[in-house]
MDTraj code that builds the backbone (N, CA, C; nanometers):
import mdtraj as md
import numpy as np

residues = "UNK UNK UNK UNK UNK UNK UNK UNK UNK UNK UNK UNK UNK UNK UNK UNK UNK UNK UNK UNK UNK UNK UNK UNK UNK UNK UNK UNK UNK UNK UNK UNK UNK UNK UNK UNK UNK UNK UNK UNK UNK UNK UNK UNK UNK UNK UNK UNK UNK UNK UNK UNK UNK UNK UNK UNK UNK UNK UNK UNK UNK UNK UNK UNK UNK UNK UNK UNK UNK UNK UNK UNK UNK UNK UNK UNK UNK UNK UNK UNK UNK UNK UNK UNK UNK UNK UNK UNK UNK UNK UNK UNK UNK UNK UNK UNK UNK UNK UNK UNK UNK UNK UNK UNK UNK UNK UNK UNK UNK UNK UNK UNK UNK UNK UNK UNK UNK UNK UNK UNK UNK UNK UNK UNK UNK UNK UNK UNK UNK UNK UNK UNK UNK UNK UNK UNK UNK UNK UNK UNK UNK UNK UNK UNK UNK UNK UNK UNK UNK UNK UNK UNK UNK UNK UNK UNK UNK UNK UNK UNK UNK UNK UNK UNK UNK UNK UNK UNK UNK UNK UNK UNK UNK UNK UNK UNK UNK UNK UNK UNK UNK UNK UNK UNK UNK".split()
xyz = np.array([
    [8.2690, 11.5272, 9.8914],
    [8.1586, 11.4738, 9.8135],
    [8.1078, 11.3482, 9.8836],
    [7.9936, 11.3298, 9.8976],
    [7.9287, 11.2220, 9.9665],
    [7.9128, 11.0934, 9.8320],
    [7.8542, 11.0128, 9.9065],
    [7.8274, 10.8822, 9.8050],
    [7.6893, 10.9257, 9.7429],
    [7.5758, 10.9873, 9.7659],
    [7.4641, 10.9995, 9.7030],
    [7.4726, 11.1168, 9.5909],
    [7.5841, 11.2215, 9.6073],
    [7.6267, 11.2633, 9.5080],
    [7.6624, 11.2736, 9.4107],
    [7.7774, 11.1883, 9.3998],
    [7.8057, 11.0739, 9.2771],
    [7.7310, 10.9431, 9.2382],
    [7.6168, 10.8989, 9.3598],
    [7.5555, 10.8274, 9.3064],
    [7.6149, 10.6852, 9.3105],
    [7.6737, 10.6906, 9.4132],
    [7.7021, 10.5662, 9.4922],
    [7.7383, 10.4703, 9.6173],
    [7.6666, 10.4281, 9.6707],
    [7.6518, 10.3386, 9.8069],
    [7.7268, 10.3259, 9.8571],
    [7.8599, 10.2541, 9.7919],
    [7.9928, 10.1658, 9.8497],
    [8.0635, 10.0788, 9.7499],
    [8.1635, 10.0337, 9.7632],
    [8.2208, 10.0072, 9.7005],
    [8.2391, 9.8387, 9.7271],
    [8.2123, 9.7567, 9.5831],
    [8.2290, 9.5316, 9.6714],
    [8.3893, 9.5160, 9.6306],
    [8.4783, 9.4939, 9.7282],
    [8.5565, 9.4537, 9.6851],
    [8.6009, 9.2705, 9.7421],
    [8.6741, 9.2593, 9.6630],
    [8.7349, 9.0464, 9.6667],
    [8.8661, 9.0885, 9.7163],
    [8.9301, 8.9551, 9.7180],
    [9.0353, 8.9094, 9.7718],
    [9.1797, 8.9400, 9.7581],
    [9.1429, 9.0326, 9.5580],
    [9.2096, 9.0630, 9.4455],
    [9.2863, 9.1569, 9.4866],
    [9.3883, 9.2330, 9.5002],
    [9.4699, 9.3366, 9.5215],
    [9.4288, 9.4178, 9.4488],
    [9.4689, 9.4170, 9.3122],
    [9.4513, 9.5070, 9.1916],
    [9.2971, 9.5748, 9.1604],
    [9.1949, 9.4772, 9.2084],
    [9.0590, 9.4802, 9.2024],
    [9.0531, 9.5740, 9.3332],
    [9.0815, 9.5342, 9.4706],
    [9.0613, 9.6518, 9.5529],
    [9.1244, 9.7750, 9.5094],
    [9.2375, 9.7460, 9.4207],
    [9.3115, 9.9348, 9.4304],
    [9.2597, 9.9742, 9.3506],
    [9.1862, 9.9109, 9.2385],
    [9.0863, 10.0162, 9.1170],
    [8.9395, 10.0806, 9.1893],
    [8.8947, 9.9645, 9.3005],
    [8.8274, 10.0323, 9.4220],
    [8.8341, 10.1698, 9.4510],
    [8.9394, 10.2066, 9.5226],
    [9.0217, 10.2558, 9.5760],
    [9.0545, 10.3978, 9.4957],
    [9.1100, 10.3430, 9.3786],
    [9.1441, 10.4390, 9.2805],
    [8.9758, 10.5238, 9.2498],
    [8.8829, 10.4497, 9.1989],
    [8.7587, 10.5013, 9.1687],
    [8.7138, 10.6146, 9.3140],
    [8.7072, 10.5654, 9.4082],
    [8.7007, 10.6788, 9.5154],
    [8.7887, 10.8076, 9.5448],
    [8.8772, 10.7775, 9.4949],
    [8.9501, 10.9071, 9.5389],
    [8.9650, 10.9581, 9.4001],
    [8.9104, 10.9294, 9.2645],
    [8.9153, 10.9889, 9.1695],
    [8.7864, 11.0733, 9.1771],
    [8.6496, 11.0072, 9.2858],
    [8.5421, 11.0752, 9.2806],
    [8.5376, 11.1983, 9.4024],
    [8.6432, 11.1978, 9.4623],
    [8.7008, 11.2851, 9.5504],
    [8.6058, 11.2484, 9.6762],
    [8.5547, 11.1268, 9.6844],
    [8.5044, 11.0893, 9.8224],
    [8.6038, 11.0769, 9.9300],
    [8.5528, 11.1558, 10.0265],
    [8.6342, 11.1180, 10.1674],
    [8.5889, 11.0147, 10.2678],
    [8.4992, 11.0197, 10.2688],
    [8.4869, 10.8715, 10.3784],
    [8.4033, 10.7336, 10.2839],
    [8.4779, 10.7050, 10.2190],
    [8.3866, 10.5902, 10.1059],
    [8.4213, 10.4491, 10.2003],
    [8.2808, 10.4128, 10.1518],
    [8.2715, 10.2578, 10.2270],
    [8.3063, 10.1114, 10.1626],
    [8.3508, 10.0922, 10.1500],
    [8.4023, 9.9307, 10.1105],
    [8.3647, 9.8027, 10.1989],
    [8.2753, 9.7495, 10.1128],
    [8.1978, 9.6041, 10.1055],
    [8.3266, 9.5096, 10.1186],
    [8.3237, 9.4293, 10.1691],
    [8.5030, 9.3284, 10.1415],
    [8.4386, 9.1862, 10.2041],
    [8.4930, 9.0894, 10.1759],
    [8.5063, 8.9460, 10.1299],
    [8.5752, 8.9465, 10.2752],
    [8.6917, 8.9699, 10.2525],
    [8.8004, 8.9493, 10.3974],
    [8.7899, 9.0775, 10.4035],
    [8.7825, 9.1386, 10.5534],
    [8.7618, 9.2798, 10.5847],
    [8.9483, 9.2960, 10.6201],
    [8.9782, 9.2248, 10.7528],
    [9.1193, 9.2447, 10.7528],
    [9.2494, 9.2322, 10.6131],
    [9.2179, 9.1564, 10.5121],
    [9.2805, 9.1654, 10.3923],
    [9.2847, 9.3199, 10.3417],
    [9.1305, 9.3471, 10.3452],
    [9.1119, 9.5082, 10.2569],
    [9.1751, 9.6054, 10.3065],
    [9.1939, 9.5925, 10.4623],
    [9.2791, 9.6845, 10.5479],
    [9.4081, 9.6875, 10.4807],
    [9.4545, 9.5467, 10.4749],
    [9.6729, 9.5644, 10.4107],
    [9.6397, 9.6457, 10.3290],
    [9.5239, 9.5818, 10.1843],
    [9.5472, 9.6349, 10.0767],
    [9.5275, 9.8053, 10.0709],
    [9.4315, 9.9002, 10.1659],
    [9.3992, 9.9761, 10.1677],
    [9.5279, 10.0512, 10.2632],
    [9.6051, 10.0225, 10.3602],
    [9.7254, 10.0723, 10.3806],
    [9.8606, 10.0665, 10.2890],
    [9.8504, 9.9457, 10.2284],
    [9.9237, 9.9742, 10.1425],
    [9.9300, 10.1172, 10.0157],
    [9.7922, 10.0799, 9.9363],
    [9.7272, 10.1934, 9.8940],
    [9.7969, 10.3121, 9.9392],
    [9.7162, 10.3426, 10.0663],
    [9.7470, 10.5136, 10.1234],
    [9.9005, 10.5538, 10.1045],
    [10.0325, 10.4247, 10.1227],
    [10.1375, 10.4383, 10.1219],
    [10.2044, 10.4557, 10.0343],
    [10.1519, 10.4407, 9.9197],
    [10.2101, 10.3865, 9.7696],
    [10.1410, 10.5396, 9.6843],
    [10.0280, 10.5491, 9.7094],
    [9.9119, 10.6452, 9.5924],
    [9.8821, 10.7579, 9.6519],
    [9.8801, 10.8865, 9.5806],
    [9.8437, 11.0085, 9.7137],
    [9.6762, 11.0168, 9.6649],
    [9.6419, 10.9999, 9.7987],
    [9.4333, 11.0176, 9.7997],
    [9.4035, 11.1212, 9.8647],
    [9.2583, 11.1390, 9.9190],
    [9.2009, 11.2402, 9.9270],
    [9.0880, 11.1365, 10.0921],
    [9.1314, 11.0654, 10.1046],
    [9.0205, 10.9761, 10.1969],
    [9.0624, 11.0039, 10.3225],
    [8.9628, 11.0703, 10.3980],
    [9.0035, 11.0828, 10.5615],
    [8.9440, 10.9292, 10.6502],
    [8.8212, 10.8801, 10.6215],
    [8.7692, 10.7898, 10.7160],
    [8.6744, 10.7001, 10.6375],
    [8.7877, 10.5578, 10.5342],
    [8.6755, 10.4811, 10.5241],
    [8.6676, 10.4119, 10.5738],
    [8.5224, 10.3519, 10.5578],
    [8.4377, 10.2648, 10.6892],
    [8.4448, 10.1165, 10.5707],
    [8.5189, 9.9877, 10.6744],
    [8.5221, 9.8317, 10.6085],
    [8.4062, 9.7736, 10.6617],
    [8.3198, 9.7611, 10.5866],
    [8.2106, 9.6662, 10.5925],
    [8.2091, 9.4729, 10.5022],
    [8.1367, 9.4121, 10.6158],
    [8.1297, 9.3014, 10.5171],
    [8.0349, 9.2575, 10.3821],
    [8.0685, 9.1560, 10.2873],
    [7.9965, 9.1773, 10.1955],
    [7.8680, 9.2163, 10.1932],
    [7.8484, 9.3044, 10.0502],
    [7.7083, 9.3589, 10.0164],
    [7.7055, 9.3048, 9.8829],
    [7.6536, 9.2626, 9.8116],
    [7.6145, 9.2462, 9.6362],
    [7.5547, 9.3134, 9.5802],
    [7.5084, 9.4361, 9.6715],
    [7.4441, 9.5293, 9.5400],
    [7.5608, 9.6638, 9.5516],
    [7.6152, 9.6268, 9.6374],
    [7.7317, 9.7758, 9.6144],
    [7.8230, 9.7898, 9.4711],
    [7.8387, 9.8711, 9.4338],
    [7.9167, 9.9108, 9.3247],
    [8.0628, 9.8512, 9.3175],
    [8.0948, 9.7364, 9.1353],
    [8.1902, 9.6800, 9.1584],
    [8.2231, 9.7292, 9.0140],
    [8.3800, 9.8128, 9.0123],
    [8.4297, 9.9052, 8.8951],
    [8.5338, 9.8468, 8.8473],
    [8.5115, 9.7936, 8.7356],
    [8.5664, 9.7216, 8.6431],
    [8.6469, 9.7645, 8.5139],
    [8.6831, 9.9374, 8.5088],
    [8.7072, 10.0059, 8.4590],
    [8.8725, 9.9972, 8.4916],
    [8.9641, 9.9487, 8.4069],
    [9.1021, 9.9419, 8.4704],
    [9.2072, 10.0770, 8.3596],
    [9.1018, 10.0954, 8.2597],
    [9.1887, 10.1954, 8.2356],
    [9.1535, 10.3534, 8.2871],
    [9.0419, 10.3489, 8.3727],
    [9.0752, 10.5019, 8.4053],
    [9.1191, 10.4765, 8.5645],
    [9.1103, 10.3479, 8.5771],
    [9.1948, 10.3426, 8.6921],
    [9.3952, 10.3656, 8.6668],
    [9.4316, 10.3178, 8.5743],
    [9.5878, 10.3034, 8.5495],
    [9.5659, 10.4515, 8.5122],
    [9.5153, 10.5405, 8.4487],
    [9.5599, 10.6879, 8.4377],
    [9.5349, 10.7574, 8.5051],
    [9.4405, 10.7507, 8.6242],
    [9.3961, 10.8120, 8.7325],
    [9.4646, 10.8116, 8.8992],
    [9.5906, 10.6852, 8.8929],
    [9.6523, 10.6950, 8.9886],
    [9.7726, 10.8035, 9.0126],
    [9.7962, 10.8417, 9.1695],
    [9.9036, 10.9501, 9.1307],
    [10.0212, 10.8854, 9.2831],
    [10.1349, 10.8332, 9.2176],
    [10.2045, 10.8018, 9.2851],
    [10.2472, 10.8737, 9.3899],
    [10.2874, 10.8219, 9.4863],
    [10.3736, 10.9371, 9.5563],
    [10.5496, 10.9497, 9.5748],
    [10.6004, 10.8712, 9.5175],
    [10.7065, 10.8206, 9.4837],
    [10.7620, 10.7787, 9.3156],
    [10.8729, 10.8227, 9.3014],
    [10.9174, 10.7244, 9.1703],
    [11.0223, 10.6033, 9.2088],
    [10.9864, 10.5075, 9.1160],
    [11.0841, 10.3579, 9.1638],
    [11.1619, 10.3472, 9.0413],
    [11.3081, 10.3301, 9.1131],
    [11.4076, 10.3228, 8.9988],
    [11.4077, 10.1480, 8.9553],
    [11.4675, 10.1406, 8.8525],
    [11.4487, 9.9827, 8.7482],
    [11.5484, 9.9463, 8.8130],
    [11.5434, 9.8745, 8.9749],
    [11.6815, 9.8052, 9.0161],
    [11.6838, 9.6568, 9.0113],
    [11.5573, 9.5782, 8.9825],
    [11.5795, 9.4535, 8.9132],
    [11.5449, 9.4425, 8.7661],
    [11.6012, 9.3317, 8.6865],
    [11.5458, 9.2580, 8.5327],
    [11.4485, 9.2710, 8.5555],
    [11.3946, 9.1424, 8.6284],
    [11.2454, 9.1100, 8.5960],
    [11.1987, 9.0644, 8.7652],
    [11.0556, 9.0553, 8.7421],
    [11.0156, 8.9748, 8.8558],
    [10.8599, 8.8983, 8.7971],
    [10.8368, 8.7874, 8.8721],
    [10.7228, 8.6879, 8.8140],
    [10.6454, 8.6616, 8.9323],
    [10.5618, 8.5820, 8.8888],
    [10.4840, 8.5239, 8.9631],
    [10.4088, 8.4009, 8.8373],
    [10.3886, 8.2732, 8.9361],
    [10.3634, 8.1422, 8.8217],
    [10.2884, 8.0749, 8.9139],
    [10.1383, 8.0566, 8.8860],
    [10.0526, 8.0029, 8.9415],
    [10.0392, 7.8079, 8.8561],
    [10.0193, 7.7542, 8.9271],
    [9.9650, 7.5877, 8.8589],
    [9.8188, 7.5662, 8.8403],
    [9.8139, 7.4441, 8.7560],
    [9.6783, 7.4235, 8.6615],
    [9.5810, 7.4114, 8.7629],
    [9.6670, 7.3135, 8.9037],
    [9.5832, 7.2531, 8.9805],
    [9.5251, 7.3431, 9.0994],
    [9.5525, 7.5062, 9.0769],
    [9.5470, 7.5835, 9.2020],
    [9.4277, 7.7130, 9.1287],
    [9.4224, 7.6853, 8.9639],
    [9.3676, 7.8027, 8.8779],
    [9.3328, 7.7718, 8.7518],
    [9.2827, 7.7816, 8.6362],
    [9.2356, 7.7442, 8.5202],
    [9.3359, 7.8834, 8.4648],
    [9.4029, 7.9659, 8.5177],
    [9.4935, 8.0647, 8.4532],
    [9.6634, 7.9926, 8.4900],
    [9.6074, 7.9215, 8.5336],
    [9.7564, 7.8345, 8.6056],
    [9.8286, 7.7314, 8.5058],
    [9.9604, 7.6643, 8.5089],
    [10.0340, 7.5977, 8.3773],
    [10.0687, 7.4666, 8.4645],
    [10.0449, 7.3501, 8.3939],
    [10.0898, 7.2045, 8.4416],
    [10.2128, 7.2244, 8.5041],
    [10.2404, 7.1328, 8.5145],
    [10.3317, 7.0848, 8.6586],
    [10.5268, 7.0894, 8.5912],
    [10.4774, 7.0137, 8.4853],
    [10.6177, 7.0371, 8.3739],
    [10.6373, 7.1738, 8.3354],
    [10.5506, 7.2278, 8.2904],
    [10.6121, 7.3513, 8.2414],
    [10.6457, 7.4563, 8.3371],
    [10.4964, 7.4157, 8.4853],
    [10.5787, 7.5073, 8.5969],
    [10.7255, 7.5095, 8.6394],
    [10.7753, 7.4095, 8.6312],
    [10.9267, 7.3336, 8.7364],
    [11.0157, 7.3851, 8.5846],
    [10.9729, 7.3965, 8.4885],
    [11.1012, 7.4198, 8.3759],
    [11.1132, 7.5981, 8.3780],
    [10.9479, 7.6326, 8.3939],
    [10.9866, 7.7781, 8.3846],
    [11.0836, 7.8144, 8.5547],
    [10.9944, 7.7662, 8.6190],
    [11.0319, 7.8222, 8.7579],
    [11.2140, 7.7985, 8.7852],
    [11.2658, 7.7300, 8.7264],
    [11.4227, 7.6955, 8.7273],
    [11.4924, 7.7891, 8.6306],
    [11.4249, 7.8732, 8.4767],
    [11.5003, 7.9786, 8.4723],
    [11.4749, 8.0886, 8.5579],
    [11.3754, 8.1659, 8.6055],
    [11.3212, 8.2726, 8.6675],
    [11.3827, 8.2403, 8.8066],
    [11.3595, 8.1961, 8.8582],
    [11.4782, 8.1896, 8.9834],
    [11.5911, 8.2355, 9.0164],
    [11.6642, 8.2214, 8.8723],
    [11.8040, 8.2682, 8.8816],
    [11.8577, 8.3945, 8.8971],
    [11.8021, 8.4540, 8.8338],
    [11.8081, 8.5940, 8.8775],
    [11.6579, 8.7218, 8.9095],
    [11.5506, 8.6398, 8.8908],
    [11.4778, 8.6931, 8.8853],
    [11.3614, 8.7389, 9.0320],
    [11.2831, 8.7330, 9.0525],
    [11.1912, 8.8132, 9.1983],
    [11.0949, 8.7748, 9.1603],
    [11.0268, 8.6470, 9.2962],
    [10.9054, 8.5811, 9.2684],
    [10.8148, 8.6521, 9.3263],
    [10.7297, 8.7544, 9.2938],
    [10.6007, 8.7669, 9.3926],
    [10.5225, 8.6975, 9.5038],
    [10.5264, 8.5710, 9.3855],
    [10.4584, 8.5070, 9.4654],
    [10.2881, 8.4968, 9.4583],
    [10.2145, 8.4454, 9.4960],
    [10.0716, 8.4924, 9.5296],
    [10.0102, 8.5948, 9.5121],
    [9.9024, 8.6275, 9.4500],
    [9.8966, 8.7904, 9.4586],
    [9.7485, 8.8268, 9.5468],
    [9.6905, 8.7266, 9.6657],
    [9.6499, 8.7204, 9.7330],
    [9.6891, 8.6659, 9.8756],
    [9.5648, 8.6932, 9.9661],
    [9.6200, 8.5869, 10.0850],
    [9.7665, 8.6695, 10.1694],
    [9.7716, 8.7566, 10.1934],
    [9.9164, 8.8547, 10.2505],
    [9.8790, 8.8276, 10.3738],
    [10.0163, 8.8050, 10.4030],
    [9.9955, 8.8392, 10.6281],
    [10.0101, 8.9727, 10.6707],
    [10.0735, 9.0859, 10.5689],
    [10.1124, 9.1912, 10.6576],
    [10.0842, 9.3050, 10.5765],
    [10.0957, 9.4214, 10.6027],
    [10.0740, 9.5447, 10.4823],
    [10.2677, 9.5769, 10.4565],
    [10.3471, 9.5013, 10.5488],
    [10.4559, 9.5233, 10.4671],
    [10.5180, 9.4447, 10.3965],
    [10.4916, 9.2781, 10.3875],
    [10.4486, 9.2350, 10.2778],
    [10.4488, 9.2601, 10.1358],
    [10.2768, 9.3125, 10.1759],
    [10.2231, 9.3674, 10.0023],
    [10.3449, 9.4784, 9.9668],
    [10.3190, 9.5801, 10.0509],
    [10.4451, 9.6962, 10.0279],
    [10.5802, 9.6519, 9.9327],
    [10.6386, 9.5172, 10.0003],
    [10.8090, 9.5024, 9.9793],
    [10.7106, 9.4264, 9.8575],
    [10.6453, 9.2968, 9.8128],
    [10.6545, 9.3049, 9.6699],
    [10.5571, 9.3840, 9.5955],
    [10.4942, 9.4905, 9.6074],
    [10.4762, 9.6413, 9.5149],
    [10.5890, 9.6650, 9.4664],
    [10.6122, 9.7142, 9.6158],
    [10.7772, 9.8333, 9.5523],
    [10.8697, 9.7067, 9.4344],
    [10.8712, 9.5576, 9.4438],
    [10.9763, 9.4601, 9.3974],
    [10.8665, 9.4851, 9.2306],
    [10.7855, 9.4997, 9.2651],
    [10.6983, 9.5126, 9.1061],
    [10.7519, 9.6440, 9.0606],
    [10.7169, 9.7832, 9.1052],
    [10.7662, 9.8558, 9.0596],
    [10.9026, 9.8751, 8.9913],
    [10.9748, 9.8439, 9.0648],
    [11.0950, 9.8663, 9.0342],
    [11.1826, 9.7774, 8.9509],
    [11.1087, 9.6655, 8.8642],
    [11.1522, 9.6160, 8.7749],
    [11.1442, 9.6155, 8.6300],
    [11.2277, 9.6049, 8.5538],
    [11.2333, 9.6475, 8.4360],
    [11.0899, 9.5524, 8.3487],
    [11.0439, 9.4523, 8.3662],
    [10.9492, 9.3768, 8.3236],
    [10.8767, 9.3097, 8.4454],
    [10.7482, 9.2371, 8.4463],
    [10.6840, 9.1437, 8.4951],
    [10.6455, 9.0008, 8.4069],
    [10.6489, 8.8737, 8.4291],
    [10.6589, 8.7848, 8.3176],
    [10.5664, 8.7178, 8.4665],
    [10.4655, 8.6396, 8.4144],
    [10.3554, 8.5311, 8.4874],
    [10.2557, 8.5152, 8.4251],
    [10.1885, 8.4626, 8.5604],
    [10.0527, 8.4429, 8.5511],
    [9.9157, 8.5687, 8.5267],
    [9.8152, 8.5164, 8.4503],
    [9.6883, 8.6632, 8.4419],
    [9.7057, 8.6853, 8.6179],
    [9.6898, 8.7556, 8.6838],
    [9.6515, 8.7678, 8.8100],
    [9.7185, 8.9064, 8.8401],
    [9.6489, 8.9648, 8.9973],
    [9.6895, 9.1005, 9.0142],
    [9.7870, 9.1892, 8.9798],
    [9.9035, 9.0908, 8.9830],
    [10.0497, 9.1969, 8.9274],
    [10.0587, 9.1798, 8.8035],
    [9.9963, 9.1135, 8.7302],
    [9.9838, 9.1548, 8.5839],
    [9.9388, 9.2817, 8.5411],
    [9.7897, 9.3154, 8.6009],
    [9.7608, 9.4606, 8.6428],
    [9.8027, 9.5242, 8.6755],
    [9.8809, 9.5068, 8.7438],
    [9.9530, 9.6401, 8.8155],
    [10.0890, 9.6380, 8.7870],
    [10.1117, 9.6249, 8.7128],
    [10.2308, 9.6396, 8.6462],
    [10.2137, 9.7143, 8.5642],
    [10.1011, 9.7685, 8.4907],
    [10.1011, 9.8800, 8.4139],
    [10.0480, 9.9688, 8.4973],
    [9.9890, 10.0026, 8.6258],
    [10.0036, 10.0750, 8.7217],
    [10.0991, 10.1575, 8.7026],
    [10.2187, 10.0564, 8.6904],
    [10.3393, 10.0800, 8.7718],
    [10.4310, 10.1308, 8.6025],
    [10.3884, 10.1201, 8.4951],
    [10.4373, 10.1496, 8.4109],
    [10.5175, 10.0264, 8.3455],
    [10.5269, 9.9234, 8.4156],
    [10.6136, 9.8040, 8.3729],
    [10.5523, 9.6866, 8.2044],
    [10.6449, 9.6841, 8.1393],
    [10.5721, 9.5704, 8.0578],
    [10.5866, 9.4625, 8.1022],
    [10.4569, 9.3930, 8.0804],
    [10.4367, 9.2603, 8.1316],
    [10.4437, 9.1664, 8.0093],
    [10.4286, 9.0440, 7.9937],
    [10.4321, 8.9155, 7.9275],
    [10.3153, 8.8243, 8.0367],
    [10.2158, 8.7807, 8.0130],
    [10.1929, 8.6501, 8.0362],
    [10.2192, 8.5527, 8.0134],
    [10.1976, 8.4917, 8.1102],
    [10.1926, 8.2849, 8.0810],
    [10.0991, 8.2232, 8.0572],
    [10.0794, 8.1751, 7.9334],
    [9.9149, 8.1270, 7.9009],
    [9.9945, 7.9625, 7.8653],
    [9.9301, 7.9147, 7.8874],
    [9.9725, 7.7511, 7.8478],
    [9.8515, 7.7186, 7.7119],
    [9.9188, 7.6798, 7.6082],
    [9.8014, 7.6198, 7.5241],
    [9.8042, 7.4465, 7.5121],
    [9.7113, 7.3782, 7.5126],
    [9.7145, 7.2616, 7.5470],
    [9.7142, 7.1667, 7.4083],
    [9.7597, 7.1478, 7.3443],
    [9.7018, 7.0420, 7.2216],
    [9.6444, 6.9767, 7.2852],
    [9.5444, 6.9443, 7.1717],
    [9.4305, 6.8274, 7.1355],
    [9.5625, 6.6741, 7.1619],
    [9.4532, 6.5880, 7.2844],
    [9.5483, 6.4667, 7.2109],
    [9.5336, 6.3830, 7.0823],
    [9.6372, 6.3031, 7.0429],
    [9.5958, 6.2593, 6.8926],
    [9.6363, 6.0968, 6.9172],
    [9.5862, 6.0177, 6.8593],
    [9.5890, 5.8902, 6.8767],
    [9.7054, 5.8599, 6.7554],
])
top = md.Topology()
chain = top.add_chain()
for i, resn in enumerate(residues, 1):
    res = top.add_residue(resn, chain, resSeq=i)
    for name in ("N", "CA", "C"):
        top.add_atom(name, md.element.get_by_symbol(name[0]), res)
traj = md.Trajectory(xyz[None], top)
């Protein structure tokens, strides 16, 4: 199936992991084989898109990474993306949990400085930091914490990509939302 078929150009993707694989997911749900992707960082979209191929079984012989476009198609649809993926693997529950904990001063989804250092000292202990859910150096990398997402019995953090994809992955998540009181004199 071509893109004028379905009635679409290409695909904009960001920096976002989860946002490129619903990308991703939307193309090979439309059974396009050579779909084009718009990208922010072109070499980023590559990890995320090898990762992808490694993790999800598709249908894509040759897509073409282009740099940004703003009128290309950006699919915001995450639940027919989470029922539309088809693994190629199952991951057994061999950790508790794993997190990821962003700060106030790095994100407006991020938690002050106290509550980071109090949470981050239990989750440590036994738990698997993601880490970042942007910004990767390698596609094996993303790979080793996927598979560390998958294969844990929960995800507990920040709103950000592996929050998403943790129900990908079938995992329940918890966020970290910080609520701030009002100060009071």
């Amino acid at each position: 199936m071509s893109f004028t078929e379905c009635n679409v150009e290409g695909y904009r993707i960001t920096d976002a992991v989860s946002q490129a694989f619903r990308q991703f997911t939307h193309a090979n749900y439309s059974k396009i084989e050579n779909p084009i992707f718009y990208c922010d960082t072109i070499e980023q979209v590559k990890i995320f898109y090898k990762a992808y191929i490694t993790l999800f079984k598709t249908q894509f012989k040759t897509p073409v990474f282009n740099g940004w476009n703003d009128q290309a198609l950006y699919i915001r649809d995450s639940e027919k993306f989470n029922r539309s993926v088809n693994l190629k693997r199952t991951f057994n529950k061999e950790y508790n949990y794993c997190y990821s904990l962003a700060k106030k001063e790095n994100t407006h989804k991020g938690i002050d400085d106290t509550a980071y250092e109090h949470l981050l000292n239990i989750f440590k202990k036994d738990g698997h930091d993601l880490g970042d859910s942007r910004n990767f150096v390698s596609v094996d990398q993303l790979i080793h914490k996927l598979t560390v997402l998958a294969s844990s019995q929960i995800y507990v953090g920040t709103n950000c990509s592996w929050l998403y994809l943790a129900e990908v992955f079938k995992i329940p998540a918890i966020n970290t939302h910080q609520w701030m009181y009002p100060e009071r004199d």
